[in-house]
Backbone atoms as SQL, in Angstrom:
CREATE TABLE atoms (id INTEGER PRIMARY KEY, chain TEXT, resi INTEGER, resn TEXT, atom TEXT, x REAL, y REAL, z REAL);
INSERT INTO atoms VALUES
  (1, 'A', 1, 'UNK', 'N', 120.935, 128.709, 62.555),
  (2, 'A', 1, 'UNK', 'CA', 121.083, 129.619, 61.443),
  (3, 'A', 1, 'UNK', 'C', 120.734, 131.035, 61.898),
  (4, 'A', 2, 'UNK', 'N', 121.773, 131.950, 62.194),
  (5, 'A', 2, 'UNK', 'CA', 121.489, 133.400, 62.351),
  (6, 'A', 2, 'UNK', 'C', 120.957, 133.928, 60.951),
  (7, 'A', 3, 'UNK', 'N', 120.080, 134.840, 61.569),
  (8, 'A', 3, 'UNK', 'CA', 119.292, 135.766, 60.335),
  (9, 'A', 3, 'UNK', 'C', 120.618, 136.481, 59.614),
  (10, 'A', 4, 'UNK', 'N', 120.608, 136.719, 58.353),
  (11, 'A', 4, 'UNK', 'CA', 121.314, 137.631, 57.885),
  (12, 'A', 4, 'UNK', 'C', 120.936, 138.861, 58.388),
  (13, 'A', 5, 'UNK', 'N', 121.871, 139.793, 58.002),
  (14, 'A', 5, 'UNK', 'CA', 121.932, 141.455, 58.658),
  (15, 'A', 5, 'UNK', 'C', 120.771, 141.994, 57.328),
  (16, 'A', 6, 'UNK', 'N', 120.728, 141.587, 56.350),
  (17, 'A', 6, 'UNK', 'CA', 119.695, 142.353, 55.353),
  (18, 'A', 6, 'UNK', 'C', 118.509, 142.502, 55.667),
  (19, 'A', 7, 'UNK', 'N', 117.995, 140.840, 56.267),
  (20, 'A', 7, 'UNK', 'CA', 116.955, 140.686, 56.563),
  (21, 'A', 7, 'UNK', 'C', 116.396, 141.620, 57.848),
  (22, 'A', 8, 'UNK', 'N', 117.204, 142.006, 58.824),
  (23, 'A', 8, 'UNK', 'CA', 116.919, 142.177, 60.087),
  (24, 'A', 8, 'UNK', 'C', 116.474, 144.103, 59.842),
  (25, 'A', 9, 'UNK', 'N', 117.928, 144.339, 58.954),
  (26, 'A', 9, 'UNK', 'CA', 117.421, 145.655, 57.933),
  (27, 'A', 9, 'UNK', 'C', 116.443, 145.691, 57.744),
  (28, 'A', 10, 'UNK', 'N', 115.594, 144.632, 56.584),
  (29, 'A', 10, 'UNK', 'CA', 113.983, 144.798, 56.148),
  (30, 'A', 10, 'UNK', 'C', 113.057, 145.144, 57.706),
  (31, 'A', 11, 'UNK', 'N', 113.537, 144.524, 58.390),
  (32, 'A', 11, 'UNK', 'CA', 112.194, 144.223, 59.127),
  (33, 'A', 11, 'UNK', 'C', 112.486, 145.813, 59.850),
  (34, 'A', 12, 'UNK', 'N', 113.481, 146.228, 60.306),
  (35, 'A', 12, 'UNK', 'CA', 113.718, 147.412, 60.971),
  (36, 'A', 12, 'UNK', 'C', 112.899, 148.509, 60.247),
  (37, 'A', 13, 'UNK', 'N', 113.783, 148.082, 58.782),
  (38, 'A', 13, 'UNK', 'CA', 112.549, 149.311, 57.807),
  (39, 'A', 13, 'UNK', 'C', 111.641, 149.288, 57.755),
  (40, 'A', 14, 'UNK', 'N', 110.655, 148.154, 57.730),
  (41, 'A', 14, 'UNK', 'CA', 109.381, 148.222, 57.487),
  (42, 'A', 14, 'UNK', 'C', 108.168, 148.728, 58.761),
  (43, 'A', 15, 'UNK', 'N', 109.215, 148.210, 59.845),
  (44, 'A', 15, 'UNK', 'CA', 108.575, 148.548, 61.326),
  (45, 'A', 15, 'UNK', 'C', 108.357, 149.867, 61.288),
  (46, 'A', 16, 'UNK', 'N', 109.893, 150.547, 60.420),
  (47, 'A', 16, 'UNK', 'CA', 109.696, 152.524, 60.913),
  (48, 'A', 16, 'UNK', 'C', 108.558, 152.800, 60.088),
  (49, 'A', 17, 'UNK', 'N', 108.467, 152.062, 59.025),
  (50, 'A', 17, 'UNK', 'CA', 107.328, 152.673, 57.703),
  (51, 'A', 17, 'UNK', 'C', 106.000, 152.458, 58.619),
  (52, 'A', 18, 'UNK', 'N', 105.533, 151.564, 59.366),
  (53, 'A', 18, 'UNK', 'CA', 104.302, 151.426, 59.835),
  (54, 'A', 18, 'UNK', 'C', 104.192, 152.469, 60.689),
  (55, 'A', 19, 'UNK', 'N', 105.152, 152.672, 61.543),
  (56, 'A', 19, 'UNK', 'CA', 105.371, 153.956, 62.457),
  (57, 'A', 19, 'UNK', 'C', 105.363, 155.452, 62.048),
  (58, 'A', 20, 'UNK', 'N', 105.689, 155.302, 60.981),
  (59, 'A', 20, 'UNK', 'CA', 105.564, 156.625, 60.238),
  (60, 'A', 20, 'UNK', 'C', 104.082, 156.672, 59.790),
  (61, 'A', 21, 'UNK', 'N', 103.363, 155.537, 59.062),
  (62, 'A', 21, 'UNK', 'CA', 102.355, 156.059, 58.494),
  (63, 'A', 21, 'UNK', 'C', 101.051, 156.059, 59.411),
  (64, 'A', 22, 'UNK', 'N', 101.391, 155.672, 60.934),
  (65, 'A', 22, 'UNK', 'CA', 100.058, 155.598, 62.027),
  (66, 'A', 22, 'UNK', 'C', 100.583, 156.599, 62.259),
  (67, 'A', 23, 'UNK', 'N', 101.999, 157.326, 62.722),
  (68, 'A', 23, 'UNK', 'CA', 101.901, 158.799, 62.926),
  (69, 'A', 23, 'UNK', 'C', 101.347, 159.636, 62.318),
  (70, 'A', 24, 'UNK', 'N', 101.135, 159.917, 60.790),
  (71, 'A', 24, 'UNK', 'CA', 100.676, 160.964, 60.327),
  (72, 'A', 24, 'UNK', 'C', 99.271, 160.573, 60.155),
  (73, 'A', 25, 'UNK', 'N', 98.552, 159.609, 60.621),
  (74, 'A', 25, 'UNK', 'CA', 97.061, 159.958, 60.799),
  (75, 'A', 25, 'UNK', 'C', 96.407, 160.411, 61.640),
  (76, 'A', 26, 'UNK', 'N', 95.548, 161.623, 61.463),
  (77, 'A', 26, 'UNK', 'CA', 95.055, 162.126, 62.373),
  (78, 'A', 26, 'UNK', 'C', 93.884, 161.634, 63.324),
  (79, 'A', 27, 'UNK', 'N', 93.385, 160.529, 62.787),
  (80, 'A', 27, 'UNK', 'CA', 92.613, 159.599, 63.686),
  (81, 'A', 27, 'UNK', 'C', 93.328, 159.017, 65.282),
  (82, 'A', 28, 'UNK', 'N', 94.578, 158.496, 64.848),
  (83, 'A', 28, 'UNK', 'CA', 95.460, 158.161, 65.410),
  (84, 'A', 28, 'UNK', 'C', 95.505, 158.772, 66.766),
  (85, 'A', 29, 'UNK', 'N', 95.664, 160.571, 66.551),
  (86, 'A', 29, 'UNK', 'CA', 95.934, 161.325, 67.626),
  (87, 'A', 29, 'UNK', 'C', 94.808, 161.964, 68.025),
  (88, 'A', 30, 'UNK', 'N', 93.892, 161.745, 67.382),
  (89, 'A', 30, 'UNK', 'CA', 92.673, 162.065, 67.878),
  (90, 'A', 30, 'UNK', 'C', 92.346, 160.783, 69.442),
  (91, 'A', 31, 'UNK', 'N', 92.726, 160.044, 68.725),
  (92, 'A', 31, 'UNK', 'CA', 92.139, 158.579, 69.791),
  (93, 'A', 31, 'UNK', 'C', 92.592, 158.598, 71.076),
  (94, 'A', 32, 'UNK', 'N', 94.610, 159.194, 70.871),
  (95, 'A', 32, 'UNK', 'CA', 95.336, 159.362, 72.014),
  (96, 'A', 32, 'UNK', 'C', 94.838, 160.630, 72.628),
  (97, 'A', 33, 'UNK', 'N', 94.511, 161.728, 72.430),
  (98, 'A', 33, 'UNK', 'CA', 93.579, 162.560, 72.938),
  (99, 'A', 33, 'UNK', 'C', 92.871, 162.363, 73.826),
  (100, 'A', 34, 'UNK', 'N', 91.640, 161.439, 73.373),
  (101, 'A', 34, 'UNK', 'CA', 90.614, 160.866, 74.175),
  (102, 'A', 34, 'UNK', 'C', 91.140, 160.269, 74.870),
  (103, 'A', 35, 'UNK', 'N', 91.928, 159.613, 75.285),
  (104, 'A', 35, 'UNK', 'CA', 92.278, 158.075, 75.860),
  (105, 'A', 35, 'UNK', 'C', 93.195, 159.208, 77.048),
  (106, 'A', 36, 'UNK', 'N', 93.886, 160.102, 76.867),
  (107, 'A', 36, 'UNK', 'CA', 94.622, 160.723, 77.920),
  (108, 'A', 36, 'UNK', 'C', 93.704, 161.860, 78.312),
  (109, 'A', 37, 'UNK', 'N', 92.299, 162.556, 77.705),
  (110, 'A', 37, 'UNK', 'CA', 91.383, 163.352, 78.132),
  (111, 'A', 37, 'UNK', 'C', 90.837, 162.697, 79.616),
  (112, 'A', 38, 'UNK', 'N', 90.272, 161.068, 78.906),
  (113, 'A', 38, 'UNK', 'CA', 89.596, 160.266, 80.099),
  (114, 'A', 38, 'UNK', 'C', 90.066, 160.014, 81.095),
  (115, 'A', 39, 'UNK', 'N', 91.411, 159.674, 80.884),
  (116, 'A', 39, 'UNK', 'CA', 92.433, 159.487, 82.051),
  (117, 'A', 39, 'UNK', 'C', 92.753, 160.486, 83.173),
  (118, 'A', 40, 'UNK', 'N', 92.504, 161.946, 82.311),
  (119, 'A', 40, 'UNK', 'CA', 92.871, 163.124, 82.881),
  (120, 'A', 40, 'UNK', 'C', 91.857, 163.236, 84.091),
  (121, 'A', 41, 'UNK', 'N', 90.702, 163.393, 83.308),
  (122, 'A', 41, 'UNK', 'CA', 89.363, 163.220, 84.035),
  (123, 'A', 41, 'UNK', 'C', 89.277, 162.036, 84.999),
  (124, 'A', 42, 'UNK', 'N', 89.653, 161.026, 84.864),
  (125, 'A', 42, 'UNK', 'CA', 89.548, 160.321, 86.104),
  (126, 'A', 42, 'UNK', 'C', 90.465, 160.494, 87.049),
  (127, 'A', 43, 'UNK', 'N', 91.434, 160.971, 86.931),
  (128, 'A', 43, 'UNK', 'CA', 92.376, 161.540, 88.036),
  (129, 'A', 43, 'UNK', 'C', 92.028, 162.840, 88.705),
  (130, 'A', 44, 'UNK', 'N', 91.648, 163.481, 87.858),
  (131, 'A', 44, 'UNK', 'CA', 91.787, 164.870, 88.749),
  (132, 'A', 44, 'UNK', 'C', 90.312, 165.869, 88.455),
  (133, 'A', 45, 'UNK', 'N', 89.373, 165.247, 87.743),
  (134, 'A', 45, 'UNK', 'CA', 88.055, 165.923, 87.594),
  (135, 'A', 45, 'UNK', 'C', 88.034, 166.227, 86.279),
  (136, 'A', 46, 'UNK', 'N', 86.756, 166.735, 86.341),
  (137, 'A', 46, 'UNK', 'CA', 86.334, 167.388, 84.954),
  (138, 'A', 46, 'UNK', 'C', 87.228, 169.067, 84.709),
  (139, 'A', 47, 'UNK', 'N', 87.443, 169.242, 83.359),
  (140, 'A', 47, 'UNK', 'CA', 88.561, 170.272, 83.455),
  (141, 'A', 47, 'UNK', 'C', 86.856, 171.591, 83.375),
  (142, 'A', 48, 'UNK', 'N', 87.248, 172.655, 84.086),
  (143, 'A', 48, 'UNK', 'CA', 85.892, 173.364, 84.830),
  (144, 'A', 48, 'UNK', 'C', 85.509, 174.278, 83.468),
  (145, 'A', 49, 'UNK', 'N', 87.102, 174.504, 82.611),
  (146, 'A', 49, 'UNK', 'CA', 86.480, 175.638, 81.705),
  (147, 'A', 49, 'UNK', 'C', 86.330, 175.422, 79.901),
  (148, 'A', 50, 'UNK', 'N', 86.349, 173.777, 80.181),
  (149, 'A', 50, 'UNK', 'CA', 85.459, 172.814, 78.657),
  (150, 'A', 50, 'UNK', 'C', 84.404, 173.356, 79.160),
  (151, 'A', 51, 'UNK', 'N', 83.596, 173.462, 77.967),
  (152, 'A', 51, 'UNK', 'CA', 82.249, 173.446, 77.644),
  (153, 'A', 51, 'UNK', 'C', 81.509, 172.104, 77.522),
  (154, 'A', 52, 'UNK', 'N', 79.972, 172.154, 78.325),
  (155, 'A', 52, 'UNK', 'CA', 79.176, 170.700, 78.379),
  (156, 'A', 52, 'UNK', 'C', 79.166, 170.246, 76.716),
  (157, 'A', 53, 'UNK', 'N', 78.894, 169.021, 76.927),
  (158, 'A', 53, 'UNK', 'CA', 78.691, 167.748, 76.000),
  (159, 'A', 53, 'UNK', 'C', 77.185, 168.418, 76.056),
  (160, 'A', 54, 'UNK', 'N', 76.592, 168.244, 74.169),
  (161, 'A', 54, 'UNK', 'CA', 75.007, 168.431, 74.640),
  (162, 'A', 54, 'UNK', 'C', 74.223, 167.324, 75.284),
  (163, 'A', 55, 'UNK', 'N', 73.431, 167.714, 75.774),
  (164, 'A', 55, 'UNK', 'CA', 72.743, 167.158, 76.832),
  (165, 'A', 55, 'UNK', 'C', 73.387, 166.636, 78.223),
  (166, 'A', 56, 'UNK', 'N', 74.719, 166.874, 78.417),
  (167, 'A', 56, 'UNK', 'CA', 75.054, 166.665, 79.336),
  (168, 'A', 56, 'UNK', 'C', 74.912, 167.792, 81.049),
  (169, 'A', 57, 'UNK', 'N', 74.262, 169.150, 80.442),
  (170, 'A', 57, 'UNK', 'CA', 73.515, 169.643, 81.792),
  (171, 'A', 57, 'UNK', 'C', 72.009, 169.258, 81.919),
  (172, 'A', 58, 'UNK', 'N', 71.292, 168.528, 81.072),
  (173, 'A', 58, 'UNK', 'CA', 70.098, 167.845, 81.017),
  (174, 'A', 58, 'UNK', 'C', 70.272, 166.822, 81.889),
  (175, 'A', 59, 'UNK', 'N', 71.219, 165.658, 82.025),
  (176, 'A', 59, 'UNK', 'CA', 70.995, 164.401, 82.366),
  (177, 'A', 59, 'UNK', 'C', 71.037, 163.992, 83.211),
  (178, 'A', 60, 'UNK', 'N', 70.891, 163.100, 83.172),
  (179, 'A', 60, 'UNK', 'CA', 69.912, 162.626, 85.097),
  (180, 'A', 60, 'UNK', 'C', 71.474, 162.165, 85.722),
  (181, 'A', 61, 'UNK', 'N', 71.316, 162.470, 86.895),
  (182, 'A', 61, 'UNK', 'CA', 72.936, 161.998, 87.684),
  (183, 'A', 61, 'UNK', 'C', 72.261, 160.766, 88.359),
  (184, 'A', 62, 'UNK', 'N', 71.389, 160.201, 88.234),
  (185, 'A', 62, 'UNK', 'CA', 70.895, 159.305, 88.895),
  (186, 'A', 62, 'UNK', 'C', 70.577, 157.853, 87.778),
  (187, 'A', 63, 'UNK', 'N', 71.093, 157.850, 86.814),
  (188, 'A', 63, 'UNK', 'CA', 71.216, 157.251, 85.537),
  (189, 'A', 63, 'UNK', 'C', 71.583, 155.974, 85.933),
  (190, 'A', 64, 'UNK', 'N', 72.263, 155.613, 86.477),
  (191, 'A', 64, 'UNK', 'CA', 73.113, 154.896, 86.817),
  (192, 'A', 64, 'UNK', 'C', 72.465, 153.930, 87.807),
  (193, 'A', 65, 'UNK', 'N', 72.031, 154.138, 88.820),
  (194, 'A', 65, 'UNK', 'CA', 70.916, 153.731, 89.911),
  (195, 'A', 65, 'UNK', 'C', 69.876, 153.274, 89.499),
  (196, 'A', 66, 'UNK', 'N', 69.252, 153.800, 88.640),
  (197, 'A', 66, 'UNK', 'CA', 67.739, 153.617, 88.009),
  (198, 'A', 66, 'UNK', 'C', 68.058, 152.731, 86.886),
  (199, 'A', 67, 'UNK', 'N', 68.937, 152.290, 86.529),
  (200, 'A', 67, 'UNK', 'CA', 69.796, 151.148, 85.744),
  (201, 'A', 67, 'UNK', 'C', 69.827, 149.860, 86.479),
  (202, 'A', 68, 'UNK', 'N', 70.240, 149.580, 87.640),
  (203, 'A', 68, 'UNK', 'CA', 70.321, 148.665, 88.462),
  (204, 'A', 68, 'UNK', 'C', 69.077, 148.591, 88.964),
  (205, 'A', 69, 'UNK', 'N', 68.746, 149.199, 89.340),
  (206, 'A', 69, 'UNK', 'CA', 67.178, 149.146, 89.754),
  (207, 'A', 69, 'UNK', 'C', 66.312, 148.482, 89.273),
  (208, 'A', 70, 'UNK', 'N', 66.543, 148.925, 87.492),
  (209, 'A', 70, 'UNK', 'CA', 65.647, 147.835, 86.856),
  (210, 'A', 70, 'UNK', 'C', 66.257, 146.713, 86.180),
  (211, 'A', 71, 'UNK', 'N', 67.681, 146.341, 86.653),
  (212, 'A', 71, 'UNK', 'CA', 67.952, 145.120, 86.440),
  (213, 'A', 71, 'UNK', 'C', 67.433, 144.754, 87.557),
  (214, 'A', 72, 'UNK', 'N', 67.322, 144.733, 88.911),
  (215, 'A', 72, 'UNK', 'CA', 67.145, 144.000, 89.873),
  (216, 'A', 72, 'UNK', 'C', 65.878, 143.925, 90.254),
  (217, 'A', 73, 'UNK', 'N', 64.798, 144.471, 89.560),
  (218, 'A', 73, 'UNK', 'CA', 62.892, 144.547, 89.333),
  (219, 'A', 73, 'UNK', 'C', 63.255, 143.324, 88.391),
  (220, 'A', 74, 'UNK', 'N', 63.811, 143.480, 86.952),
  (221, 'A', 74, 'UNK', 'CA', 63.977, 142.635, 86.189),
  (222, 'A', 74, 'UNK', 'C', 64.235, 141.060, 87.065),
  (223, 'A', 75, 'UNK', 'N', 65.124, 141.418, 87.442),
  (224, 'A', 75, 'UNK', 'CA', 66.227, 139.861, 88.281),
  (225, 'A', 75, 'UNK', 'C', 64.705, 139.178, 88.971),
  (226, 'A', 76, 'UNK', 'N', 64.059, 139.979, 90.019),
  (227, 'A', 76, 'UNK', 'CA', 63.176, 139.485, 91.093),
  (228, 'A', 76, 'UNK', 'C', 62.339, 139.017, 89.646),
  (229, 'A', 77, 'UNK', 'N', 61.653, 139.813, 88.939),
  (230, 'A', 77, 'UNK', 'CA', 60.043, 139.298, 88.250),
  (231, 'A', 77, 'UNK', 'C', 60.411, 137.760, 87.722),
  (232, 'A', 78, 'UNK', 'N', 61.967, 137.525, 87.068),
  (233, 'A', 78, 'UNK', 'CA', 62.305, 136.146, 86.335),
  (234, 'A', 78, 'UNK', 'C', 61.788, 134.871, 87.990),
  (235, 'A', 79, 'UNK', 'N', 62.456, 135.779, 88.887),
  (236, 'A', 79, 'UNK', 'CA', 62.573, 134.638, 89.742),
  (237, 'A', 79, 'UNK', 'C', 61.011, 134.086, 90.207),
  (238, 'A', 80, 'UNK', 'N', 60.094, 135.079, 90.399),
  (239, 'A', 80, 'UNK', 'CA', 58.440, 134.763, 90.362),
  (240, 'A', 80, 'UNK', 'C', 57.969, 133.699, 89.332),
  (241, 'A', 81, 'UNK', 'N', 59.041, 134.469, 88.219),
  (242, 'A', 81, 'UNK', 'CA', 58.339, 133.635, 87.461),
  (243, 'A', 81, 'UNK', 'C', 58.660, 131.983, 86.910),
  (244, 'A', 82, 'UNK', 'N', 60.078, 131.883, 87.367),
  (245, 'A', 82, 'UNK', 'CA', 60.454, 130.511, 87.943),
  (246, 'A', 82, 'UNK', 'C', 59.861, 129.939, 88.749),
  (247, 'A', 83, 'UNK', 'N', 59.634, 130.825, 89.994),
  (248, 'A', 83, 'UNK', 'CA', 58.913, 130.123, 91.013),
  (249, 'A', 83, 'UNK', 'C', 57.342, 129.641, 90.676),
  (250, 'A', 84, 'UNK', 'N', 56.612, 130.008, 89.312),
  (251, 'A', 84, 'UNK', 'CA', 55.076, 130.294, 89.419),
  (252, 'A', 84, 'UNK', 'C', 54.336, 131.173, 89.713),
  (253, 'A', 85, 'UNK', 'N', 54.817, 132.067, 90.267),
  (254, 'A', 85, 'UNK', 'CA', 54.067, 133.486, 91.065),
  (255, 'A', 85, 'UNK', 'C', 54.415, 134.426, 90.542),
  (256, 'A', 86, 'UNK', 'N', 54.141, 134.928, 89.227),
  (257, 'A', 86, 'UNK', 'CA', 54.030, 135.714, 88.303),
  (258, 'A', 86, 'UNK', 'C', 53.473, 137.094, 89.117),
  (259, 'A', 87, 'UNK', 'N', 54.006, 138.397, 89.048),
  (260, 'A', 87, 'UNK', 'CA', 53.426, 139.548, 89.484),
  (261, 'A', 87, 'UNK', 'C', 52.216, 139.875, 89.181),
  (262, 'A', 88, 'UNK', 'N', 51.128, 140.334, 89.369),
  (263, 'A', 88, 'UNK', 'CA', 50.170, 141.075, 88.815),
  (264, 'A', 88, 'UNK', 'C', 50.477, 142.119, 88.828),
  (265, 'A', 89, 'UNK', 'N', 50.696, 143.427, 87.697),
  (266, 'A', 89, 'UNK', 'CA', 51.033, 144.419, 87.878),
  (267, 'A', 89, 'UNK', 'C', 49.318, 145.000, 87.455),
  (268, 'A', 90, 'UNK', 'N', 48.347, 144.613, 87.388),
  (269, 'A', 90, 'UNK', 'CA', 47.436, 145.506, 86.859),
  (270, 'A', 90, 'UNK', 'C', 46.550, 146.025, 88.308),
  (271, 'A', 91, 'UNK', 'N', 46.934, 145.569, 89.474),
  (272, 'A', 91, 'UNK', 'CA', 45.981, 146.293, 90.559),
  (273, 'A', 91, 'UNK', 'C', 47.380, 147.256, 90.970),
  (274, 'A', 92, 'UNK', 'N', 48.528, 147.554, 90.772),
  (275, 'A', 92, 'UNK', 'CA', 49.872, 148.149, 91.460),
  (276, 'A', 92, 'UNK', 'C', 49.567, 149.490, 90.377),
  (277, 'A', 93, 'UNK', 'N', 49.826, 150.480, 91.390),
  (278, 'A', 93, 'UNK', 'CA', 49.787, 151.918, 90.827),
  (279, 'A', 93, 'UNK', 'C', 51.494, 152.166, 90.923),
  (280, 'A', 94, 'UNK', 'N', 51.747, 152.748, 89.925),
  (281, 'A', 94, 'UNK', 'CA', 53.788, 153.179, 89.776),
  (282, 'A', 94, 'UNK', 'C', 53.795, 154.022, 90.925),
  (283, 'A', 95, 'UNK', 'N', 55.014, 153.954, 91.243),
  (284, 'A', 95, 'UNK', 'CA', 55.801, 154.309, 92.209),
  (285, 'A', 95, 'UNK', 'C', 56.368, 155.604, 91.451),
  (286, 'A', 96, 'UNK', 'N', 56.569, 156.413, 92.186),
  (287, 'A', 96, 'UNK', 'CA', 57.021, 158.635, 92.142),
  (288, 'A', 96, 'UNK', 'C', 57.805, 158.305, 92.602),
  (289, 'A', 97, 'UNK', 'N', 58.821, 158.769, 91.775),
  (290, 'A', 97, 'UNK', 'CA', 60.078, 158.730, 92.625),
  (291, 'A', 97, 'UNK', 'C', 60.587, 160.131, 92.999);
């Protein structure tokens, strides 16, 4: 049983109506913005003459490192403590980084 031609009509129309009404939201193109900003930026750098994100000349470039770091303090202390040999941290003075 081929679809009738009316039906195939509806669906054509209704497809443009959805298309029409995600076009005129401005959320919409806000999102594609971002999504081709990030892209931009990962290809070819930060564009030099945007202005910083706040706090983004504050923040540590080392964020990222000191993240893993303490997953992998984290990772070791579980395994002590699987093993029984729990750290004592109260005779250990912190580490300066």
């Amino acid at each position: 049983m081929a679809p009738h031609w009316w039906i195939l009509r509806a669906v054509i129309a209704f497809e443009d109506r959805i298309v029409d009404f995600i076009l005129r939201r401005p959320g919409f193109h806000r999102a594609v913005g971002q999504i081709h900003r990030t892209i931009d930026e990962a290809q070819h750098g930060r564009n030099p003459h945007e202005p910083l994100a706040p706090g983004e000349a504050t923040a540590d470039p080392e964020a990222p490192a000191r993240a893993l770091s303490f997953f992998r303090h984290f990772r070791d202390e579980i395994k002590n403590q699987i093993r029984g040999k729990p750290t004592d941290i109260s005779n250990q003075t912190p580490k300066k980084k």
